[in-house]
N, C-alpha and C positions, 0 to 999 in steps of 0.2 A: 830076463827082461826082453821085452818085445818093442821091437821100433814099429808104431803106426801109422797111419795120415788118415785126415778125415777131414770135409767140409764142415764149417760150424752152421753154413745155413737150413735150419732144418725145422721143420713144422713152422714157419714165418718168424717169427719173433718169441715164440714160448722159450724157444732155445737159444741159450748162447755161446759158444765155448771159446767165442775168443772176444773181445769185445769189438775187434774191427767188422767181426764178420765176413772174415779171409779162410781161404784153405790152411789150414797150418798142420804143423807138423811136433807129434808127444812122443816121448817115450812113456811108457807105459810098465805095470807093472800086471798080474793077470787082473787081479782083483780091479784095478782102476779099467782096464780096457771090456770086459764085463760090462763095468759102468755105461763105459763110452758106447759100446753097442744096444745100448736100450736105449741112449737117445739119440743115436744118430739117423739121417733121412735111409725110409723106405727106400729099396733099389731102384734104379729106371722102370719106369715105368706104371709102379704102384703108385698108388696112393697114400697120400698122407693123412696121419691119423687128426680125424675131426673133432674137436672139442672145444672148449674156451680157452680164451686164454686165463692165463695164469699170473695173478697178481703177489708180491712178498712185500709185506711189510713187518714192521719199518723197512722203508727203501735204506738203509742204512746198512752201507757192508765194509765200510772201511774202518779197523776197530784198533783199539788199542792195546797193550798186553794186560790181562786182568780185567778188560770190559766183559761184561756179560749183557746176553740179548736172548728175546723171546720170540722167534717169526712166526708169523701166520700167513698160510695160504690160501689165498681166495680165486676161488674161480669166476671171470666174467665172461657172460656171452652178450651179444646184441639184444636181444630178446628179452632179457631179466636183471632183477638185480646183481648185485656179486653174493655168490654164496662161501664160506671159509669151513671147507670141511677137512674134515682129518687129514693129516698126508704123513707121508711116509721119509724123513729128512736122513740120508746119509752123504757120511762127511769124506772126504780123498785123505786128507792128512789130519790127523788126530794129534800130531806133535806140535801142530800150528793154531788150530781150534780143536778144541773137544767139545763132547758132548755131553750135556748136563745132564740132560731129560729127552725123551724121545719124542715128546710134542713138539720139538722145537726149541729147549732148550741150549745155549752156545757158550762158551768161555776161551776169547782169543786166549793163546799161552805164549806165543813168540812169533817176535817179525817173521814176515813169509808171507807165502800163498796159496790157499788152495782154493778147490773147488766142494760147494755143496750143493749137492742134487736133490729138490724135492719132488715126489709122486703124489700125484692127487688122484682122485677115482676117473675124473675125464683126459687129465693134461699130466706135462709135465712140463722142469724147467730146470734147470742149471745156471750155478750163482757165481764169481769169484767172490772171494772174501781175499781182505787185503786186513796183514797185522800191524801195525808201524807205529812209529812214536813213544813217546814217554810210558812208562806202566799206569796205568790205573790203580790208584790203592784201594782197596776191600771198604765199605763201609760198615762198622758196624753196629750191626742193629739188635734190638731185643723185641719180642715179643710182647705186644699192648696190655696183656695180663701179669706181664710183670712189671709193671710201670703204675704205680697207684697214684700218684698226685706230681704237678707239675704247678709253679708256682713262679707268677715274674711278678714285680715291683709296681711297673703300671704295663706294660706289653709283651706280648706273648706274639710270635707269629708259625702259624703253622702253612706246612706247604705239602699237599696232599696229591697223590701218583703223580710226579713229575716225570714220567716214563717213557721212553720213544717208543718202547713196543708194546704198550696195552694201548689206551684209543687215543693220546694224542701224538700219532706217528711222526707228524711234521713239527712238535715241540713247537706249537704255536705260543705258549703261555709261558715260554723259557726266559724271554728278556724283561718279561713283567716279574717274573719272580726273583731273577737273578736282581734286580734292579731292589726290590726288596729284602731280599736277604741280606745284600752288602750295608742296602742304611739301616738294618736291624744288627747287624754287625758290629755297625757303626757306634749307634745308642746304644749299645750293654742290650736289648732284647734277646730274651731265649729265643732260639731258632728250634721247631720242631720239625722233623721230616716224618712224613707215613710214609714207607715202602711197601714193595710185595716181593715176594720170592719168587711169587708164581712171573714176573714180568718186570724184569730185574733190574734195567738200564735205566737208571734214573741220568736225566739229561743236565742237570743243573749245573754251573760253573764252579759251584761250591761243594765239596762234598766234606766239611766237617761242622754237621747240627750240636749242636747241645743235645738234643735227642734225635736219634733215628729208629722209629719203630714201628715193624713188622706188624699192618694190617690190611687184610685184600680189600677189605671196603671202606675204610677209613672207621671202621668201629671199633669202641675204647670202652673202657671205663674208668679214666682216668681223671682223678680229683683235679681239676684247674683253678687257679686262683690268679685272678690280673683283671687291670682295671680297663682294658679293650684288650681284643683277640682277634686278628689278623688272619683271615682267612684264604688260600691262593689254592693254585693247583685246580683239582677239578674231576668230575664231572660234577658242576653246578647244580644240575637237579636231582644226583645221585649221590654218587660218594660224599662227595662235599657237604651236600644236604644232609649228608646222618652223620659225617660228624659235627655239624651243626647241634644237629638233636644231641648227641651221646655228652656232648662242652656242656652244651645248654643243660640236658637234666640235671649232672651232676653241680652248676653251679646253683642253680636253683634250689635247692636240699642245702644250702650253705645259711647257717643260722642268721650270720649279718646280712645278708645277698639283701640290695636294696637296689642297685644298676646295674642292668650290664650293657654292654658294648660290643656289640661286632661289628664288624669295616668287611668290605668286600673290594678289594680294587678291580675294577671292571677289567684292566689289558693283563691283569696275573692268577686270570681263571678258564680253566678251557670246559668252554658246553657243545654237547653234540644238535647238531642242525636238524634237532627235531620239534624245536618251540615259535610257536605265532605261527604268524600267518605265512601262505608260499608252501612252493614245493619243499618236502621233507628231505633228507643229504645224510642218513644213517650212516656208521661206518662198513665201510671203510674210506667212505667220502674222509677229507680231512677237519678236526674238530676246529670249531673257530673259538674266538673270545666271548667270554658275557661282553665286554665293550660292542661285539659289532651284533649281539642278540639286540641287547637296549636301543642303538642306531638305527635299528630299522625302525622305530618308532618318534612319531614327529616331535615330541614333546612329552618331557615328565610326566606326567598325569598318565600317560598310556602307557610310558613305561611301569608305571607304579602298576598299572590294572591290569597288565598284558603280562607282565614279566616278574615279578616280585612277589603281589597278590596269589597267583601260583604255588611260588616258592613255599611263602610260610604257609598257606593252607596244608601244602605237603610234608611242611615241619612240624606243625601242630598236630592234624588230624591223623597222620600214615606214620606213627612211629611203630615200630622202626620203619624206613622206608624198604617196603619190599620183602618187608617181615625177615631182614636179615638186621642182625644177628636172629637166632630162632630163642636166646636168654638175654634181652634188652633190661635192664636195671628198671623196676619197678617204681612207682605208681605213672599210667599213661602222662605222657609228656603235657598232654592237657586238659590234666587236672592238675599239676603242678604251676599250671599258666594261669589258671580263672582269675585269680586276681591282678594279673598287671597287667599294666598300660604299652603295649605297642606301637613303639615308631620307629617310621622307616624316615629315610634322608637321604637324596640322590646331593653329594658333597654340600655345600652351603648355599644350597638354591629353591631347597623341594624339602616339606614336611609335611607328611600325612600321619593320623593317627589311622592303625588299622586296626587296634581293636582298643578300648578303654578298660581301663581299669582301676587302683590304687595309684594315685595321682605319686605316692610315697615310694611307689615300689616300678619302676622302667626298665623294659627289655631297647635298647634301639639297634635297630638294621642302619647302618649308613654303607651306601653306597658311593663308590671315587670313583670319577674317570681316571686318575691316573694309571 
């Protein structure tokens, strides 16, 4: 073992090895001081290496035992946007956190501390990671193909990437959903989860669904049967939207299918800040609600034309959205629609028909501020 010392101020802020940003003092072993010499400051007189800084997300390093996390590193300069290109993530103590996957994969294993270092092509940056508290139990989940039909009484709510480290890093749409899951709870409703492997930390308070299952983009094909379907999570004009589509085809193909019902709660969806009007806010800007997309519009009517109208042209027309899955369940989502009537509902204030049909046979979109 090697006793060191080293300054943690080093290339401004990319670096940090202590959090006060004091001289301190490590014991080392070789492999860690190795480390410590690729980032510590150039000698007197050099120069410091030039590049952006270096952003992690999820900013989320304090973990539990059994938590798992996906980080990504993004590079910002003044000049451009942030770019998140490959880096290079090694860890100081693998008895405290290991390593899942080398994109960025993590798995706290026991109270402690260490450090993880990520390389990017321009920067670099050093992290603590802190273990502590209760364990996290495993959730378990199955794959969307093995799951053929899911079936409630009169509600069903599902809750789609509720995840800190894919796009909604700041778990903006955590207390809308937790808030629903408990009164679904509450009333006997099945509670569904979609997760990903690929981006593992699902944020939610609850972690025992009736179902949890393993889809990266929320696509299924799985038989639903319920007389409304509760839709949260998000991304609103993506994931969400197809499996909007994958619910919808398959209940449509249902020999009785005469209504259906989907709810949208506007504060337990997260959509990325690229719709209406204003400057655009892509990730890794942080994702806001459908509640404050709809908000910036004066009144229903624009909301219905600006924000909605959108939506289902992209649920009807773009199935699948984005041509994923690349084997979507047959015949086009709209030729399964020609004949009914479409209405939307911003809660008991606002009804538009958006398209006509069989007066006998009703799709409704209602949308909730709650």
């Amino acid at each position: 073992m090697i006793s060191v010392c080293w300054c943690s101020e080093v290339w401004g802020d990319i670096v940090r090895l202590t959090d006060a940003g004091r001289l301190c003092c490590k014991r080392l072993d070789m492999a860690s001081l190795l480390l410590a010499c690729l980032l510590v400051r150039p000698a007197a007189g050099s120069q410091p290496l030039a590049g952006p800084d270096l952003e992690i997300f999820p900013q989320h390093f304090l973990l539990a035992p059994g938590e798992q996390i996906h980080y990504t590193a993004c590079e910002r300069s003044e000049e451009s946007r942030p770019r998140c290109p490959d880096a290079k993530f090694t860890i100081t103590d693998a008895n405290i956190v290991r390593m899942i996957d080398p994109k960025g994969i993590f798995e706290a294993v026991t109270p402690g501390r260490t450090e993880l270092a990520i390389h990017a092509p321009n920067s670099q940056r050093l992290i603590t990671l802190t273990v502590t508290g209760a364990a996290q139990s495993p959730m378990k989940a199955v794959p969307y193909r093995d799951v053929h039909g899911i079936a409630a009484k009169d509600v069903l709510l599902f809750v789609g990437h509720a995840n800190r480290d894919g796009f909604d890093h700041t778990a903006v749409a955590k207390p809308g959903i937790d808030r629903l899951v408990r009164e679904a709870k509450k009333n006997g409703w099945p509670v569904v989860y979609f997760v990903s492997k690929e981006y593992p930390n699902w944020y939610t308070a609850d972690r025992r669904p009736d179902y949890a299952i393993i889809s990266e983009g929320q696509e299924h094909k799985i038989r639903v049967r319920a007389q409304r379907v509760i839709f949260t999570g998000g991304d609103f004009m993506f994931c969400t939207l197809r499996n909007v589509q994958m619910t919808l085809h398959g209940m449509l193909q249902q020999d009785d299918a005469r209504r259906i019902d989907f709810v949208f709660p506007a504060r337990a969806i997260w959509v990325e800040d690229l719709w209406g009007p204003g400057e655009k806010h892509p990730y890794p800007a942080p994702m806001l609600l459908l509640m404050n997309i709809l908000e910036r519009r004066p009144n229903d009517a624009q909301r219905y034309g600006e924000v909605v109208v959108p939506f289902l042209d992209r649920v009807i027309t773009q199935y699948p959205v984005l041509n994923y899955p690349s084997d979507p369940p047959p015949p086009p989502l709209n030729d399964l629609l020609k004949s009914w009537t479409i209405v939307v509902r911003f809660s008991n204030r606002f009804e538009r028909v958006y398209r006509q049909g069989d007066p006998s046979k009703t799709l409704i979109f209602e949308f909730q501020d709650a």
